[in-house]
VEXBA-273676 format. One line per 8 residues: number of its first residue (from 1); their letters; for each residue x, y, z of N, C-alpha, C, O, CB. Coordinates in steps of 0.2 Angstrom, whole numbers, plus 5000, padded with zeros to 4 digits. Glycine has a CB too. Example, Ala and Ser with C-alpha at 12.3 -4.5 7.8 and 13.67 -1.06 7.14 Angstrom:
<zados>
1> as> 5066:4972:5039:5062:4978:5039:5066:4984:5039:5071:4983:5042:5057:4978:5045; 5064:4989:5035:5068:4995:5036:5064:5000:5039:5067:5006:5040:5070:4997:5029
</zados>
This chain:
<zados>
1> xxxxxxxx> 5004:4994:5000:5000:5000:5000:5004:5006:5000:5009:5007:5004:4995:5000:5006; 5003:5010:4996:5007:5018:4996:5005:5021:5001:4999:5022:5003:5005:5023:4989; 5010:5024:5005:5010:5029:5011:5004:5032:5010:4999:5032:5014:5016:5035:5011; 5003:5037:5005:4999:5040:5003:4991:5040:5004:4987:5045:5006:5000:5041:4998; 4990:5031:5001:4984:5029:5002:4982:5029:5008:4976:5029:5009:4982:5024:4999; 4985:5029:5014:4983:5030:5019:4979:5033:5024:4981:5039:5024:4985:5030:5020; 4974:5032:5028:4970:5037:5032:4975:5041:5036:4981:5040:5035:4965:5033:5036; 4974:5046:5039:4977:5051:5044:4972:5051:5052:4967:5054:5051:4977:5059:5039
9> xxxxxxxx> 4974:5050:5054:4968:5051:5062:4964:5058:5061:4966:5063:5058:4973:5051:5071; 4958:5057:5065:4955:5060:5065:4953:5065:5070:4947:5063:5073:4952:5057:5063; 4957:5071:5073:4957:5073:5081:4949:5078:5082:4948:5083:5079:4966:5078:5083; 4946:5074:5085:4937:5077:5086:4937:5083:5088:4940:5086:5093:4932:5072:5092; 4933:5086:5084:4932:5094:5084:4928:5096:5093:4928:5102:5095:4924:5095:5077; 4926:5091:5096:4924:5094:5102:4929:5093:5106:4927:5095:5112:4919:5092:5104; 4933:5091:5105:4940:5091:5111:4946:5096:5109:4951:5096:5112:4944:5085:5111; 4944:5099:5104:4949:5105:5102:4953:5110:5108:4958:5112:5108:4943:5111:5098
17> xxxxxxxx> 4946:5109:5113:4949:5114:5116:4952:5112:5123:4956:5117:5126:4943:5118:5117; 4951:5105:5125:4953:5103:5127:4963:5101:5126:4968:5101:5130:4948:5099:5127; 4961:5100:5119:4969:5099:5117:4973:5105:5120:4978:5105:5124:4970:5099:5107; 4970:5110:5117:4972:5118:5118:4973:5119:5123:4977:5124:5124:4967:5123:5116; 4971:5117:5129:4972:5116:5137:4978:5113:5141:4982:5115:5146:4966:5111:5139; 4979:5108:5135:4982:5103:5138:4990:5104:5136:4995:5103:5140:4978:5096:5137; 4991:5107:5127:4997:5111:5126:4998:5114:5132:5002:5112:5137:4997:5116:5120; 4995:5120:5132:4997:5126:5136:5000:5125:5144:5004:5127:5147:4990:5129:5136
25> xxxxxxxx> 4996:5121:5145:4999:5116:5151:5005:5113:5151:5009:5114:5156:4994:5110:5151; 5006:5110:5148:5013:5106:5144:5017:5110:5144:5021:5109:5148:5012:5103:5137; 5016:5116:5141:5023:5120:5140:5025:5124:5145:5031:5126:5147:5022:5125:5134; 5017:5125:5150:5021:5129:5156:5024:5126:5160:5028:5129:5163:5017:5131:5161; 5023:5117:5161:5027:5113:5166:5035:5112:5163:5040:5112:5167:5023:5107:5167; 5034:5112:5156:5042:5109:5153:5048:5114:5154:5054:5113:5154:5042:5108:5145; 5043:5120:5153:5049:5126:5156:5052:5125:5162:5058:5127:5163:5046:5134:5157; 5048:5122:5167:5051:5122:5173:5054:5114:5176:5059:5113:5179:5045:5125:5177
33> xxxxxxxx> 5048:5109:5173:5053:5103:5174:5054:5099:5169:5054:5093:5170:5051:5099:5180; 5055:5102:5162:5059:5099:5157:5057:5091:5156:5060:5085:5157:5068:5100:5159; 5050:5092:5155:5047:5084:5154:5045:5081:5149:5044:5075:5149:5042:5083:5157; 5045:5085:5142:5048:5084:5133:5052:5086:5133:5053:5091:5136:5044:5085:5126; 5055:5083:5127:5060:5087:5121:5059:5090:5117:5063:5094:5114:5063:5085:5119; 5052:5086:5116:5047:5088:5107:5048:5098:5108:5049:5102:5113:5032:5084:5108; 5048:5098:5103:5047:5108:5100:5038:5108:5100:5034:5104:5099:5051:5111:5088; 5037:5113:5102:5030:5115:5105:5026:5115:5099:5020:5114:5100:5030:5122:5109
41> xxxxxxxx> 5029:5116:5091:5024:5115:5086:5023:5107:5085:5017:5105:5083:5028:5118:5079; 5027:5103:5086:5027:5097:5085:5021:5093:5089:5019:5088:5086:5033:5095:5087; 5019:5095:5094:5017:5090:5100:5009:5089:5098:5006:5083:5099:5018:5095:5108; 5007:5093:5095:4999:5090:5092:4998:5083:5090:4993:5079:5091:4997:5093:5087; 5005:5083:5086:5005:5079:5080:5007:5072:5084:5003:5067:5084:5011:5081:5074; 5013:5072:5088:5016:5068:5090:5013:5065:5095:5012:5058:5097:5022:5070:5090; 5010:5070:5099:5006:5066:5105:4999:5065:5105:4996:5060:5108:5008:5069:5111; 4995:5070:5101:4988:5069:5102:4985:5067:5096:4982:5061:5096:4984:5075:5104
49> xxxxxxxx> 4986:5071:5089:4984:5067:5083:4988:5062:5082:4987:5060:5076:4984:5071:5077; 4992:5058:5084:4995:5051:5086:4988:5047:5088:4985:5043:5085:5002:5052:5092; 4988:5050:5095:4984:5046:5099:4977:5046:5097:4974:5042:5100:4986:5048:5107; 4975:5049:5094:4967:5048:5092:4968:5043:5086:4963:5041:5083:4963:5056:5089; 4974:5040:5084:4970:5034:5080:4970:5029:5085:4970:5023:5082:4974:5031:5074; 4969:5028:5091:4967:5023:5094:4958:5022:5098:4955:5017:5100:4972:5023:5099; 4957:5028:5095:4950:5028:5098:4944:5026:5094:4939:5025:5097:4950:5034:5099; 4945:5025:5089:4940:5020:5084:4940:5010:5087:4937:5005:5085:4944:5020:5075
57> xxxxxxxx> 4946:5011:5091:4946:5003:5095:4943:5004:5099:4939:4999:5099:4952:5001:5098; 4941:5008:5104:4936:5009:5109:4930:5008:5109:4927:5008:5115:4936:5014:5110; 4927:5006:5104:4920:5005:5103:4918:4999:5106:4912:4999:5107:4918:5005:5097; 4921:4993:5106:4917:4989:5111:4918:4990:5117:4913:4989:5120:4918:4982:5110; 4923:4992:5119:4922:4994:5127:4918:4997:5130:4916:5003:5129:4925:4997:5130; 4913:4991:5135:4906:4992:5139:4908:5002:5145:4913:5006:5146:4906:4981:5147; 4906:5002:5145:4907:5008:5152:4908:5007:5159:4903:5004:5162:4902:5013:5153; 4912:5008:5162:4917:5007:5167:4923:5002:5165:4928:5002:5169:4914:5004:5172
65> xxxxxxxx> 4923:5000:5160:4929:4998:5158:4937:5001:5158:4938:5006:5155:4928:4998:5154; 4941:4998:5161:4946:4999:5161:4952:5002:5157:4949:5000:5152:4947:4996:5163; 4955:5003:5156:4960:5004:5150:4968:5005:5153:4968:5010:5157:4956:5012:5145; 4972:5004:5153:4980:5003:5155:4986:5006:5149:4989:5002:5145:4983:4995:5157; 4987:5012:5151:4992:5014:5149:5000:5015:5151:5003:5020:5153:4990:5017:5148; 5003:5007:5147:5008:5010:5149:5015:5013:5149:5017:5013:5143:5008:5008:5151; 5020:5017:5153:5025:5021:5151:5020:5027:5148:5018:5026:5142:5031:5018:5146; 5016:5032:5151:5012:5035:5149:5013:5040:5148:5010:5043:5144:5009:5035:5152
73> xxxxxxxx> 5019:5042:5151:5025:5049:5150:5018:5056:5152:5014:5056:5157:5029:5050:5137; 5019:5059:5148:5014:5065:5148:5007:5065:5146:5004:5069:5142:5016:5070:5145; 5005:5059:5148:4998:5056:5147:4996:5053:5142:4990:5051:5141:4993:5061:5148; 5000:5051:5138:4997:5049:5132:4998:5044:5129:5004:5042:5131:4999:5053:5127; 4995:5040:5126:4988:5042:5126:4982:5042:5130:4976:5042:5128:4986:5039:5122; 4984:5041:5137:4979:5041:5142:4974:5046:5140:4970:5045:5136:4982:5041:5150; 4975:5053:5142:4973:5059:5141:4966:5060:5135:4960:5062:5136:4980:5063:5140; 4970:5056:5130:4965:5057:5124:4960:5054:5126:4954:5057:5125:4967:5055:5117
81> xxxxxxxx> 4961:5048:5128:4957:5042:5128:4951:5044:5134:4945:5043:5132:4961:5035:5130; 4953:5045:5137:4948:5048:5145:4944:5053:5143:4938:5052:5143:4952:5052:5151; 4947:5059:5140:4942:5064:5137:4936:5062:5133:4930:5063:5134:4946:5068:5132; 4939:5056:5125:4935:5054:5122:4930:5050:5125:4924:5051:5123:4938:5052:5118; 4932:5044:5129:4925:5040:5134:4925:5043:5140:4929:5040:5144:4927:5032:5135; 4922:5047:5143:4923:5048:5149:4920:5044:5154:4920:5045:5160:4922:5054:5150; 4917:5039:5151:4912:5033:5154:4917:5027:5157:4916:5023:5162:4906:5029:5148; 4924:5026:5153:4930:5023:5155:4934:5024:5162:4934:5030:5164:4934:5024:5151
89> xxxxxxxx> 4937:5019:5164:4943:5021:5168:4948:5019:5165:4950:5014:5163:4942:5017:5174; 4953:5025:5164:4958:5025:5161:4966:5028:5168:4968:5033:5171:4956:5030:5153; 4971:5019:5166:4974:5021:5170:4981:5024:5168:4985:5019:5166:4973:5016:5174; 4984:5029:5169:4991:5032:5166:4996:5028:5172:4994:5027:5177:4992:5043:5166; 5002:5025:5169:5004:5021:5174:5011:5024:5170:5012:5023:5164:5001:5013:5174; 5017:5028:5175:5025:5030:5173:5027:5030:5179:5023:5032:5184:5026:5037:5169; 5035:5027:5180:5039:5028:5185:5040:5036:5187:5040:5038:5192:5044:5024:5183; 5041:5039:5180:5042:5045:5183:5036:5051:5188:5031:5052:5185:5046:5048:5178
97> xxxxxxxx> 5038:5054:5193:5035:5056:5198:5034:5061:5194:5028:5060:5193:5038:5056:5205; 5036:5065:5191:5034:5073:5187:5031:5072:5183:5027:5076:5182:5038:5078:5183; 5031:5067:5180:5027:5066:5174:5022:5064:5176:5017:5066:5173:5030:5061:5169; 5021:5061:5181:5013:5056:5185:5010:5063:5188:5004:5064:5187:5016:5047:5194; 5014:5067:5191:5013:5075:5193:5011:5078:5188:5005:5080:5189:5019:5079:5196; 5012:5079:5183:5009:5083:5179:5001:5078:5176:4996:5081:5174:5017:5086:5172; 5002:5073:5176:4998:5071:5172:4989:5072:5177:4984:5074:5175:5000:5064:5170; 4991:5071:5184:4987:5071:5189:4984:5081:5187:4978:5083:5188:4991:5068:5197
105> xxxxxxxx> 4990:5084:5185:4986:5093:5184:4981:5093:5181:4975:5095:5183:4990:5098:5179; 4985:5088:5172:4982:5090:5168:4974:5086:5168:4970:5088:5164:4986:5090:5161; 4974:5081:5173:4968:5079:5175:4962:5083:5175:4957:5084:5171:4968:5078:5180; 4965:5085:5181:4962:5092:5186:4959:5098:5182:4955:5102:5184:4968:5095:5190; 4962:5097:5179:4961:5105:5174:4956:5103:5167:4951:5106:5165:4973:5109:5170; 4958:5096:5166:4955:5095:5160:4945:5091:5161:4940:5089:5157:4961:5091:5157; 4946:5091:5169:4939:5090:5170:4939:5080:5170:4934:5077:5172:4935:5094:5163; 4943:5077:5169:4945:5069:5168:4945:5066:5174:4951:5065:5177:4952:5066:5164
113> xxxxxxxx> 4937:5064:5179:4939:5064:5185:4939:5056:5183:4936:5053:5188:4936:5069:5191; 4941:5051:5178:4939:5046:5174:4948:5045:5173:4949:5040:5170:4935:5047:5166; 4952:5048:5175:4959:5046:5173:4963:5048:5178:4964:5053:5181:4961:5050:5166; 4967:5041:5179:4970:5041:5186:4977:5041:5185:4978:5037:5181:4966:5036:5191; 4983:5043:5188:4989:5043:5185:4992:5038:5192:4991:5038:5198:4993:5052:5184; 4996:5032:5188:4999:5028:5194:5007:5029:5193:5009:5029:5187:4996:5018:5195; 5010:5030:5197:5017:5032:5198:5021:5028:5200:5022:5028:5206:5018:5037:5202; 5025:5022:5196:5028:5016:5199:5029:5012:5193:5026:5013:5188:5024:5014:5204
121> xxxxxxxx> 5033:5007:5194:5035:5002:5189:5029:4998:5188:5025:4995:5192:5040:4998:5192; 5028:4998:5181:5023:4991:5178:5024:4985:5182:5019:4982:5183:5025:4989:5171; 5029:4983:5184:5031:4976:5189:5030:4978:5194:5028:4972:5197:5038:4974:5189; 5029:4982:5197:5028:4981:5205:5021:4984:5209:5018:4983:5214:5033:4986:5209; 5017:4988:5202:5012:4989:5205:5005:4982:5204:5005:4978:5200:5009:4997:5202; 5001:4981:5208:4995:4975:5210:4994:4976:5204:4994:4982:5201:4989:4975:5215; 4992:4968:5199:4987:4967:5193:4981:4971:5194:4978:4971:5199:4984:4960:5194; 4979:4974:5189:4974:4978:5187:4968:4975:5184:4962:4978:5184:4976:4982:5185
129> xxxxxxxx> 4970:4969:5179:4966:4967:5179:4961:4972:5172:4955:4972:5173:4965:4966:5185; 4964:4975:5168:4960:4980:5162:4959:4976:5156:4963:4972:5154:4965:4987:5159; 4953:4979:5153:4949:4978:5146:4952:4978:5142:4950:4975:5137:4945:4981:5145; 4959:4984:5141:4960:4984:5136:4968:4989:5138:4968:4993:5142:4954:4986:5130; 4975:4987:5134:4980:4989:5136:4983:4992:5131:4981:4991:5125:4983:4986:5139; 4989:4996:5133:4991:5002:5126:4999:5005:5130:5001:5006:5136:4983:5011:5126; 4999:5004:5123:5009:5008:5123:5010:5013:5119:5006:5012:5114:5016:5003:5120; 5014:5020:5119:5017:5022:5116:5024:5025:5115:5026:5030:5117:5014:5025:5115
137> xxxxxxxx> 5028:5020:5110:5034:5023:5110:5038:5019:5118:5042:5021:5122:5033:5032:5110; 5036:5014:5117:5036:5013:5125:5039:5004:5123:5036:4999:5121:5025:5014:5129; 5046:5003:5124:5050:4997:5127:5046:4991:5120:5041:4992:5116:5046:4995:5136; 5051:4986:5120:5049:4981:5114:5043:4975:5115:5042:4972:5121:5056:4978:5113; 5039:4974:5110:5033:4969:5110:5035:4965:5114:5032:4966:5119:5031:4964:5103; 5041:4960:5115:5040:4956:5120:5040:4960:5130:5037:4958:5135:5047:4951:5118; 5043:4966:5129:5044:4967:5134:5035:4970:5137:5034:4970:5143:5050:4972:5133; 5031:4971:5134:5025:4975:5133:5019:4969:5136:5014:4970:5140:5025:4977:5124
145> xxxxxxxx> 5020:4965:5132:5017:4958:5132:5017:4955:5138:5013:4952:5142:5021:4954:5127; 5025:4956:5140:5027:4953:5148:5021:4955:5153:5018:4951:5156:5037:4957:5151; 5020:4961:5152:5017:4965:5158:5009:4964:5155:5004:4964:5158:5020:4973:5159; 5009:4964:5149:5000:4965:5148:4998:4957:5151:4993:4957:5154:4997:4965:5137; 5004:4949:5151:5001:4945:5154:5001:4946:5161:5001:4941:5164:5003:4940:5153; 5002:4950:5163:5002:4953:5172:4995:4956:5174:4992:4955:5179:5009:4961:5175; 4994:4962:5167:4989:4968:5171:4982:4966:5166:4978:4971:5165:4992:4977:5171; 4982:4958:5163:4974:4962:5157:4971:4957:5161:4973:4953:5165:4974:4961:5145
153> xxxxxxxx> 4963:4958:5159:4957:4953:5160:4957:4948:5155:4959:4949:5149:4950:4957:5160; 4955:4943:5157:4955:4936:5151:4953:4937:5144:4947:4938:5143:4951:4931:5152; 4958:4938:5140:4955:4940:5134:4955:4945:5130:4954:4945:5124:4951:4939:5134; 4958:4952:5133:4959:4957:5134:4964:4958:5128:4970:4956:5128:4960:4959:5140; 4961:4964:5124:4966:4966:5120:4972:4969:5120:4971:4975:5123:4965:4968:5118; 4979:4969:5117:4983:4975:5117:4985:4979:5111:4986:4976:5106:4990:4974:5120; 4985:4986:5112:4986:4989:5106:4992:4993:5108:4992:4996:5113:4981:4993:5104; 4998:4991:5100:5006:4994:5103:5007:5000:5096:5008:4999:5090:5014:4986:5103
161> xxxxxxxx> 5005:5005:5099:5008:5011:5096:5015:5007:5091:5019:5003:5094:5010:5018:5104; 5015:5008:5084:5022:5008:5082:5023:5012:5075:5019:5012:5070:5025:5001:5081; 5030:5014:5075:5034:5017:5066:5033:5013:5062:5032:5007:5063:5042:5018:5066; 5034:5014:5057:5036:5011:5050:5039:5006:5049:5038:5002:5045:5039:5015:5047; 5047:5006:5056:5050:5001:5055:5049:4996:5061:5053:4996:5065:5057:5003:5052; 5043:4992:5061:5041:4987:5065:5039:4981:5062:5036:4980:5057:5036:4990:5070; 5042:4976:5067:5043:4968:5062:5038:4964:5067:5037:4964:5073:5054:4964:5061; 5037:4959:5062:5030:4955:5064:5034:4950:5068:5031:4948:5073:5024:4951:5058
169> xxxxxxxx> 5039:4948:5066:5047:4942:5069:5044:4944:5077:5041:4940:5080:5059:4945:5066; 5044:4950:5080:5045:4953:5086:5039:4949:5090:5040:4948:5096:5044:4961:5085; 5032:4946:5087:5029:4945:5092:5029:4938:5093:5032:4935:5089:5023:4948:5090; 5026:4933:5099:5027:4930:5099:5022:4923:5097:5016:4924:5095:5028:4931:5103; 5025:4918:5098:5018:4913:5094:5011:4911:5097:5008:4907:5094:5020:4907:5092; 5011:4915:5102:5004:4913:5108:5004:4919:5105:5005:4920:5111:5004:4910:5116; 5002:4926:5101:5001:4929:5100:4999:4933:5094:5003:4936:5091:5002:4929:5103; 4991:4932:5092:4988:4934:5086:4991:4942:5086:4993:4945:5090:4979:4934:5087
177> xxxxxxxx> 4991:4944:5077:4993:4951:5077:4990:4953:5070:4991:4951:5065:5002:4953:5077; 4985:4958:5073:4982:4963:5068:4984:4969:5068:4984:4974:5073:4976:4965:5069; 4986:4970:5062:4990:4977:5059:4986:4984:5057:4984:4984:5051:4994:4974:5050; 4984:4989:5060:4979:4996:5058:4986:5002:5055:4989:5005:5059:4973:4999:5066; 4987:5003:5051:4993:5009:5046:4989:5015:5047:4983:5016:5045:4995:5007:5036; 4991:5016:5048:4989:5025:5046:4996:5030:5045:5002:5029:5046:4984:5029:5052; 4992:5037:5043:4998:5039:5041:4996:5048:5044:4991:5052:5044:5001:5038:5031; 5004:5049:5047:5004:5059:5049:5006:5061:5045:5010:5059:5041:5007:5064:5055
185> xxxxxxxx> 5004:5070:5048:5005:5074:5042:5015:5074:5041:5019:5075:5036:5000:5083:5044; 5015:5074:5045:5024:5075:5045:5029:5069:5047:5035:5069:5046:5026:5081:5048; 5025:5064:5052:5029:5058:5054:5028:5054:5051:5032:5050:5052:5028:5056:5060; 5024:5053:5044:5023:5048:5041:5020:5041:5041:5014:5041:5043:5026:5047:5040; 5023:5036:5039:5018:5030:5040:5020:5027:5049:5025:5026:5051:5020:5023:5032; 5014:5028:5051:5012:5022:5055:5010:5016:5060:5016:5017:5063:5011:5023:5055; 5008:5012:5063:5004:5006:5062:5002:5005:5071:5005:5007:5076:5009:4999:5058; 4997:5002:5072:4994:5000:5080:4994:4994:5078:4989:4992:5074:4987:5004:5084
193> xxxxxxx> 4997:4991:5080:4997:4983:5082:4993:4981:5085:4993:4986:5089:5002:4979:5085; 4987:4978:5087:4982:4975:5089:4985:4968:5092:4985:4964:5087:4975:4976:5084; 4986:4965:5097:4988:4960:5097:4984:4956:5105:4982:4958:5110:4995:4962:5097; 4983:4950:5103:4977:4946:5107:4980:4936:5106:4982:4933:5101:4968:4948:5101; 4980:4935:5111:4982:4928:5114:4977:4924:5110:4971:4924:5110:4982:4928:5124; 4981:4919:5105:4980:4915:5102:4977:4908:5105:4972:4905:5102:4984:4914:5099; 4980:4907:5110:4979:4899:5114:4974:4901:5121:4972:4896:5125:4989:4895:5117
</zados>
């Protein structure tokens, strides 16, 4: 398939302002505790119109349903995902304390009393036990996998944020893998691995 023919995500016109909140936010904390590197034009792209192609997955999830994000960094894609269902429990899960701090702000500010920031190692915090789990940019399929068999409900899906250059070799054989491509306006071609236990 040509790059081109590709869809582009679709970031929802009623969260515009919400996005707009949440930059603004972002850039006040990074001045002070240096928590991206991204350039402040970049960050739409990279962190939120990124993360709205995962939200067309969301549709079978019942309400109250869980959701686990992890290495969450500056919420994302937790942030998006919570805004968009706010009927979900969506959990942001990063070791680091500023980042788990900032995200608890942009909570706060953004009204997501649906999104909860857990601060601590994937390994050491209690099984959670979620509907559906999520990475971005975040450690290799097997490493991903390791933990989703820790924290999902039976049967539960994972979806792995990845670039262009990601290989199917990476996953394992107890595990099914559906491929979704899309493409940004300036990062290019995409893909979210949908991945789900075969046996």
């Amino acid at each position: 398939m040509n790059t081109f023919d590709l869809h582009t995500p679709i970031f929802p016109e009623a969260m515009l302002d919400a996005a707009k909140t949440y930059l603004d936010l972002l850039e006040k904390w990074n001045a002070v505790h240096s928590i991206t590197g991204l350039a402040p034009d970049a960050r739409f792209e990279a962190l939120l119109l990124d993360s709205a192609a995962l939200l067309s997955h969301l549709v079978d999830l019942p309400p109250g349903a869980l959701v686990a994000d992890f290495g969450s960094g500056m919420g994302v894609p937790a942030i998006v995902l919570a805004a968009y269902r706010p009927d979900l429990r969506v959990a942001a899960i990063d070791r680091s304390r500023k980042k788990s701090a900032f995200v608890r702000q942009a909570a706060l500010e953004l009204g997501l009393g649906n999104l909860n920031a857990v601060c601590g190692s994937v390994e050491s915090i209690q099984p959670l036990g979620a509907q559906l789990g999520t990475a971005k940019a975040v450690g290799s399929l097997e490493i991903l996998l390791g933990w989703w068999k820790r924290h999902s409900a039976p049967g539960a899906p994972f979806f792995a944020f990845r670039g262009s250059k990601w290989s199917a070799d990476s996953v394992g054989g107890e595990w099914g893998c559906d491929i979704f491509p899309y493409r940004l306006p300036t990062m290019g071609e995409r893909a979210i691995l949908k991945l789900f236990r075969t046996g």
